[in-house]
C-alpha positions as CSV (number, residue, x, y, z in Angstrom):
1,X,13.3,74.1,6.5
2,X,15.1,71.9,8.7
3,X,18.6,73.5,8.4
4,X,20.1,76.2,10.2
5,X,23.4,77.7,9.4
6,X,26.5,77.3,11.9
7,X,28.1,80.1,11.4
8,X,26.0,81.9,14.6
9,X,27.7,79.5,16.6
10,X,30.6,79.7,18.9
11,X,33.8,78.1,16.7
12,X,34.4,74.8,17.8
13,X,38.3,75.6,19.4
14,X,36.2,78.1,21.9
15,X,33.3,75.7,22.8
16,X,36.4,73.1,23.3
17,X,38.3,75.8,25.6
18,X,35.0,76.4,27.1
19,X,34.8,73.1,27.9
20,X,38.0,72.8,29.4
21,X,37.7,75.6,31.3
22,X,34.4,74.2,33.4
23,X,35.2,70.4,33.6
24,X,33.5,68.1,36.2
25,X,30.7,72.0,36.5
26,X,27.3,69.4,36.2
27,X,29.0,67.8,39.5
28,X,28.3,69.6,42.3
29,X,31.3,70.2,45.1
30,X,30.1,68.5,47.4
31,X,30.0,65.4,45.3
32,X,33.2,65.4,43.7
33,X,34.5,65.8,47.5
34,X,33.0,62.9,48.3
35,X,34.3,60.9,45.5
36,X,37.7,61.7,46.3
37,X,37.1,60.3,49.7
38,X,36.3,56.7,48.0
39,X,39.2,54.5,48.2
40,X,39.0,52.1,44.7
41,X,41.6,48.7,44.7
42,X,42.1,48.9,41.1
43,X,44.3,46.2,39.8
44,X,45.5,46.3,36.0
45,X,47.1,43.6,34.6
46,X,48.3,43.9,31.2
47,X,48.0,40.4,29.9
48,X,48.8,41.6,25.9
49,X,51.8,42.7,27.4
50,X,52.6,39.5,28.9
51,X,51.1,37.2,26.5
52,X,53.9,38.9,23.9
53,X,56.4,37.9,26.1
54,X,55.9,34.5,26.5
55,X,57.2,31.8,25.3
56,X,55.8,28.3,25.0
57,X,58.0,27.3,27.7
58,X,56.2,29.1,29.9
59,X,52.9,28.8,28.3
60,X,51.6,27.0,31.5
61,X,52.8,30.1,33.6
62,X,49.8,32.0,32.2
63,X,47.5,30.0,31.5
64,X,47.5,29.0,35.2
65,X,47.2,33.1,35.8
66,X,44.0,33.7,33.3
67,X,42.7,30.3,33.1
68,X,39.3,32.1,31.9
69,X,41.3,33.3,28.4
70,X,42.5,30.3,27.1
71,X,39.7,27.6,26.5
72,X,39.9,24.0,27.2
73,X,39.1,23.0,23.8
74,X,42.0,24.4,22.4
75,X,45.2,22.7,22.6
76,X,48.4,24.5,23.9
77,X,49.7,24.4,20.0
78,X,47.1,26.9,19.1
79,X,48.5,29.4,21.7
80,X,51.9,28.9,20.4
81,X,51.4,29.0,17.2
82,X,49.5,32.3,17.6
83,X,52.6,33.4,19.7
84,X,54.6,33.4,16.3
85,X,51.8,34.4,14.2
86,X,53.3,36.8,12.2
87,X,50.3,39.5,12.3
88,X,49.5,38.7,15.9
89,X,53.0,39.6,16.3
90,X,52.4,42.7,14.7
91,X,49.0,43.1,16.4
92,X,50.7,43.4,20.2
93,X,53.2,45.3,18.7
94,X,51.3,47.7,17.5
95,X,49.3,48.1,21.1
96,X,52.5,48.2,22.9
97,X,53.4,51.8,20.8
98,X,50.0,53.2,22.0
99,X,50.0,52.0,25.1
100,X,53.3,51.1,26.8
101,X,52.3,53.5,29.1
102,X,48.9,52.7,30.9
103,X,48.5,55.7,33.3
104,X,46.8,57.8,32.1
105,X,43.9,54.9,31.1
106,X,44.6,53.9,35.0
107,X,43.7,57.2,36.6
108,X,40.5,57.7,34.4
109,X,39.0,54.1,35.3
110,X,39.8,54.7,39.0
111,X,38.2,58.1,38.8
112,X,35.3,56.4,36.7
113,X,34.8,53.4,39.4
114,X,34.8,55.9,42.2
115,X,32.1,57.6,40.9
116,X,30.3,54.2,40.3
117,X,30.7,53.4,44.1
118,X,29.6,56.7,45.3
119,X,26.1,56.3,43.2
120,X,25.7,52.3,43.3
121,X,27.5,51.7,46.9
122,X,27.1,48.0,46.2
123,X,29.5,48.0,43.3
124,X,32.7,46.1,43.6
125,X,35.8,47.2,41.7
126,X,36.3,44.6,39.0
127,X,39.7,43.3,38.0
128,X,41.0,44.7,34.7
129,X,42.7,42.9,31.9
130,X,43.9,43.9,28.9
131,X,44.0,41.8,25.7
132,X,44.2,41.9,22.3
133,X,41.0,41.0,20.5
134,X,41.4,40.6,16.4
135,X,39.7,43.9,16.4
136,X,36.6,43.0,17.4
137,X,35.1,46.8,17.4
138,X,31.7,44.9,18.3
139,X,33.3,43.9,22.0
140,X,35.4,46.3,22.7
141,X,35.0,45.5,26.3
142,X,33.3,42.9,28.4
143,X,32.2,43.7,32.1
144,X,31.1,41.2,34.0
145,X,30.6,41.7,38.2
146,X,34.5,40.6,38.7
147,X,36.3,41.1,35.5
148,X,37.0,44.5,32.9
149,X,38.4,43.5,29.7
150,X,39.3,45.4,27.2
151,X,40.7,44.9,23.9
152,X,43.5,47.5,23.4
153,X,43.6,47.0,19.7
154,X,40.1,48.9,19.3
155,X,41.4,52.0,20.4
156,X,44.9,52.9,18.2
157,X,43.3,55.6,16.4
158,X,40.3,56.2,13.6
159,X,43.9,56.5,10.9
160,X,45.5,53.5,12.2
161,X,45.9,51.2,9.1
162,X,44.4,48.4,10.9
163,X,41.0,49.9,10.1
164,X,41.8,50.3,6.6
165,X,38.5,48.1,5.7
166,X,36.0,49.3,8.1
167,X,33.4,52.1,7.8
168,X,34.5,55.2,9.1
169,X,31.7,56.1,11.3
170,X,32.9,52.9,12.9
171,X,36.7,53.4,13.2
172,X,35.9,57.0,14.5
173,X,35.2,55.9,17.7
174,X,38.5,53.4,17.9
175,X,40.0,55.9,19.7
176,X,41.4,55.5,23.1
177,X,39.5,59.1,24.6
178,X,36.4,56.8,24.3
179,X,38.2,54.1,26.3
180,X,36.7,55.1,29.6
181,X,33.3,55.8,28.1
182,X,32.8,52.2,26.7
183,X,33.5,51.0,29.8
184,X,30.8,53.2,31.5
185,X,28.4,52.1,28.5
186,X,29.3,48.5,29.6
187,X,28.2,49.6,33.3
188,X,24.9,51.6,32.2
189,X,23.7,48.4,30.1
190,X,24.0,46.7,33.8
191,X,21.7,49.2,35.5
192,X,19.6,50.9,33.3
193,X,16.4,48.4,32.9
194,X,15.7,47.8,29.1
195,X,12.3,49.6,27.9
196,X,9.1,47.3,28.2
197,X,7.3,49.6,25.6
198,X,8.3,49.5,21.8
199,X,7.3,53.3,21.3
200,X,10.3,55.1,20.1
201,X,9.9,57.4,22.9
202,X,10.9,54.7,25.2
203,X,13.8,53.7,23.1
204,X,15.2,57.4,23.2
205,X,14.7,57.8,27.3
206,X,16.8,54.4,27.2
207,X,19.6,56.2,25.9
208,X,18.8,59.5,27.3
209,X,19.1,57.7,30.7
210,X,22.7,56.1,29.7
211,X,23.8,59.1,28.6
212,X,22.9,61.0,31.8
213,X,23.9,58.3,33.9
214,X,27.6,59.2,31.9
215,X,27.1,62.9,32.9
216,X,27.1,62.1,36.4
217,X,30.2,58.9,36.1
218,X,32.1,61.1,33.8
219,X,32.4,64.7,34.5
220,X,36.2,65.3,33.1
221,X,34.3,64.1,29.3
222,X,33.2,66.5,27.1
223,X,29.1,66.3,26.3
224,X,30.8,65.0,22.4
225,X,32.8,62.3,24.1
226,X,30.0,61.0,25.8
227,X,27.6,60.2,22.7
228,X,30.8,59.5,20.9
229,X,30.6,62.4,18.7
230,X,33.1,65.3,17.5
231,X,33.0,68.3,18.5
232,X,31.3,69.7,15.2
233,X,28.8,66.9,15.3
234,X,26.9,67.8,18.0
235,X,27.6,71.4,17.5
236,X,25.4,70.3,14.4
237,X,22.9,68.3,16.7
238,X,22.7,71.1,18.8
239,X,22.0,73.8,16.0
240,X,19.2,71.4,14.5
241,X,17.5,70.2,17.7
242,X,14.4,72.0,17.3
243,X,14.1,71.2,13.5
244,X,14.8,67.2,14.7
245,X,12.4,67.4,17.1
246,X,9.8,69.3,14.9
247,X,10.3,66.3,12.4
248,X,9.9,63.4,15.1
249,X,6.5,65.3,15.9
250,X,5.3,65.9,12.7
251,X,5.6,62.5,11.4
252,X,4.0,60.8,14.4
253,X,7.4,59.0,15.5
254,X,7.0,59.1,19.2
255,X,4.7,56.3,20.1
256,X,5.3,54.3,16.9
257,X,6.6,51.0,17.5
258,X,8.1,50.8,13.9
259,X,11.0,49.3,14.6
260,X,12.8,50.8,11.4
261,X,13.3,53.7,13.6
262,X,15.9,52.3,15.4
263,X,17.7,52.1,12.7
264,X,17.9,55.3,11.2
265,X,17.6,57.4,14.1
266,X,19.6,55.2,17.1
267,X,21.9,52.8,16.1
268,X,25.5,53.3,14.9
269,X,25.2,54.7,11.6
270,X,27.1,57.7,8.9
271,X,24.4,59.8,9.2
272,X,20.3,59.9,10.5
273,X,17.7,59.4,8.1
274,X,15.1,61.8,7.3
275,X,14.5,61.1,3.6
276,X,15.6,64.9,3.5
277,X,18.8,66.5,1.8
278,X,20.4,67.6,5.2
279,X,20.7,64.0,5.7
280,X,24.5,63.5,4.7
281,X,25.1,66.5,7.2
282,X,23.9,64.6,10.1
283,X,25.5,62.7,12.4
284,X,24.3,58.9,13.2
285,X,22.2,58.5,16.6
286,X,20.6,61.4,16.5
287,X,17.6,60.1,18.3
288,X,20.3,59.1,22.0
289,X,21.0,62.8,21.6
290,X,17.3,64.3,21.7
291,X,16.9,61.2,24.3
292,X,19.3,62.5,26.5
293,X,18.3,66.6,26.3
294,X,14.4,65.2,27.5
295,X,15.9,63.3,30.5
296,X,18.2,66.1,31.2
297,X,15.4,68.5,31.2
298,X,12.9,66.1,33.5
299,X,16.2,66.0,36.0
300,X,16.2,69.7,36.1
301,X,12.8,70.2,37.2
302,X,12.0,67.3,39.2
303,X,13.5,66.0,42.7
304,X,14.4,61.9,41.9
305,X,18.0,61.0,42.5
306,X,20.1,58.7,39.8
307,X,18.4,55.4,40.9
308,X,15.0,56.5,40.7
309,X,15.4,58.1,37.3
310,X,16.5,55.2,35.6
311,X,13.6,53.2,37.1
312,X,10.9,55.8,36.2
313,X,8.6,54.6,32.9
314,X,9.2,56.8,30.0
315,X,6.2,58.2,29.9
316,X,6.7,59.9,33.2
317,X,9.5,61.4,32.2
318,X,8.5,62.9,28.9
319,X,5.3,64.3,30.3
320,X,7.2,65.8,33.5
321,X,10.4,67.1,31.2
322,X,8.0,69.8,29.6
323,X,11.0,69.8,27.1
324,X,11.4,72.4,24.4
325,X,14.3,72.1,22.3
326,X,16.5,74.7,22.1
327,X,16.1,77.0,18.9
């Protein structure tokens, strides 16, 4: 009942090509122009890099640099001992073969930040720092109103044997094409106001408004980068959105404040639970991605620019969306 067959659907090379073909098309011209004309001072220093290179001779060199990453409690012998660490070692090494070269990263946090400034003109361009972090998927980077880090060693690649022991829904997204969308998650957690209701609805126009806020911060991401898909899971998402929907109705989910919800339909997860056998089919999350079609939908028929949306109570913008899921 709740399963439609993919096979009616574009292949998933041509929607990719597709996608290509129109990048940055849900930014208008005269926006994108505009961007362009805003001048970012992005500074990148690459303290993994450094940090490899040092020696506890010069120890005091960089600790007087980033005073904020090494803690007074420890004692210099913990940072030079974990200098000859054998797997810490093997840690930096491993980020210097993925990213020796930072460029590419560079050009899309600039591009990201100048789309920040040209919606929040208040925003000032934080100073980015890359580390190493013992994997710590959880914080994969920090933002705080002066300082970016990010920890290089989430983002080698889903196969990278460092992720041997963790879930793969999880290692999926250590992938550095997600790089620049954690760092605009980190950004929309800053600006869009958590829900005061408990309803689920509220929950999924939380992360329908993050994930729109990305639309307009990241228009050279595909729609499956953003929710931090593949390409054939939200093909799949898209083919079932109706029969999704059609569930969340029928079993009363909107204004329930159960908060087991969360859990199988929004949080990080293999799959979304519907206690039906297309369950191992779906992907995780699939409540962010009805979230974000009913905030897309209220945006297409109502005036309200960016900051307005994501100050507007849920409510509002359910009732105003009039939004019918695609069939």
């Amino acid at each position: 009942m709740y399963r439609k067959l993919l096979c009616n659907y574009i292949p998933v090379f041509a929607i990719f090509i597709i996608s290509v073909l129109f990048l940055g098309c849900n930014e208008g011209p005269k926006v994108s122009e505009e961007v362009k004309k805003i001048n970012i001072d992005l500074q990148v220093d690459r303290f993994d890099k450094e940090f490899a290179a040092a020696t506890p001779e010069n120890l005091s060199v960089l600790k007087k640099k980033y005073p904020y990453l090494f803690p007074e409690r420890y004692a210099d012998s913990v940072w030079v001992a974990k200098m000859k660490d054998t797997i810490q070692v093997e840690l930096l090494s491993e980020v210097e073969k993925t990213f020796s070269n930072f460029s590419n990263q560079e050009q899309s946090l600039e591009l990201l930040f100048q789309h920040i400034k040209y919606y929040f003109p208040n925003f000032e361009t934080p100073k980015v720092v890359t580390v190493t972090s013992d994997v710590d998927y959880s914080n994969r980077v920090i933002l705080t109103d002066t300082l970016l880090l990010i920890g290089l060693d989430n983002y080698l690649g889903p196969e990278h044997r460092f992720y041997r022991d963790i879930q793969n829904y999880i290692s999926a997204d250590l992938d550095s094409q997600y790089l620049a969308v954690d760092v605009a998650s980190a950004f929309a957690k800053k600006v869009v106001p958590r829900p005061q209701e408990r309803t689920f609805l509220a929950q999924l126009i939380y992360y329908g408004k993050e994930l729109y806020l990305k639309d307009r911060l990241l228009p050279l991401e595909t729609d499956a980068q953003k929710v931090n898909y593949t390409e054939e899971q939200l093909l799949w998402s898209e083919a079932n959105e109706q029969a999704i929907w059609r569930n969340f109705i029928e079993n009363e989910y909107l204004y329930s404040t159960d908060n087991t919800l969360a859990r199988r339909f929004l949080d990080p997860a293999p799959f979304s639970k519907f206690g039906l056998e297309l369950d191992n089919e779906s992907p995780g999350r699939v409540g962010r991605y009805i979230g974000w079609q009913i905030v897309k939908a209220f945006m297409d028929k109502n005036e309200v620019t960016l900051q307005q949306l994501l100050s507007l109570p849920a409510e509002e913008i359910f009732k105003k969306s009039n939004y019918k899921p695609r069939k």
